[in-house]
C-alpha positions, 0 to 999 in steps of 0.5 A, a space after each residue: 975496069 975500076 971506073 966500070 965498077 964504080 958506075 956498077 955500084 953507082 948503079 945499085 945505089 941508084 936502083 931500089 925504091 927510095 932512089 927511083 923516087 928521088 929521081 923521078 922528082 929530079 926527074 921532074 924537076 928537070 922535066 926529062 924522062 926519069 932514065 935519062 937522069 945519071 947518078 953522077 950527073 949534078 943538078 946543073 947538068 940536068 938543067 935543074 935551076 936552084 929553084 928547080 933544087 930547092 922544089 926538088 928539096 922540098 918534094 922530097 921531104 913530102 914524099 919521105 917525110 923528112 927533113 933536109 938540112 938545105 940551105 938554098 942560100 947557101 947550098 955549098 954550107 948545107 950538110 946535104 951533098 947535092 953535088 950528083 943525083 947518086 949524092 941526093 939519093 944517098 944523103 936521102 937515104 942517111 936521113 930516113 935512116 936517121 929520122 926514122 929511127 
C-alpha cells in the first residue's frame, strides 16, 4: 500500500501548472506524448541524451524565467536533482521559489 501512496503524491506533485510544463518540454525533449512521461521515470528511461537534457535545461529556464544551477558537464555535481521527472519538477519548483521571492 505504501509504494501506492507514493505514486499518489508522486502524482500531485506532478499535476499543477508548472509540472505540466516541465514535462511537456521533457516531453518534447524525448519527442513522446507528454502522458506517457512518468514522475519517477529518469531522463534516460525516457530517451533524453544529455544534450536532449541540457536544451531541456535551458527550455525551462525560458519558460520560468529562472536559473538552474546545471552543470552539463558534470551533472552528478550540479545541485539541480535530475535523477527523475518527479525530481526536475520539484527542483523546478524550489527555484521559482527561491528567485521569485
Amino acid at each position: 500500500a505504501e509504494e501506492q501512496g507514493m505514486t499518489d503524491a508522486a502524482d500531485a506533485a506532478t499535476n499543477d501548472d508548472i509540472a505540466r510544463k516541465v514535462i511537456a518540454i521533457i516531453a518534447e525533449q524525448a519527442m513522446i506524448d507528454p502522458a506517457e512521461v512518468r514522475p519517477e521515470a529518469t531522463p534516460e528511461q525516457l530517451g533524453v541524451d544529455s544534450l536532449g537534457l541540457v536544451e531541456a535545461v535551458f527550455a525551462i529556464e525560458e519558460a520560468f524565467d529562472i536559473s538552474i544551477p546545471f552543470n552539463a558537464n558534470d551533472p552528478a555535481q550540479s545541485e539541480f536533482e535530475i535523477e527523475n521527472v518527479a525530481a526536475i519538477v520539484a527542483g523546478v519548483k524550489r527555484l521559482i521559489a527561491e528567485q521569485k521571492s
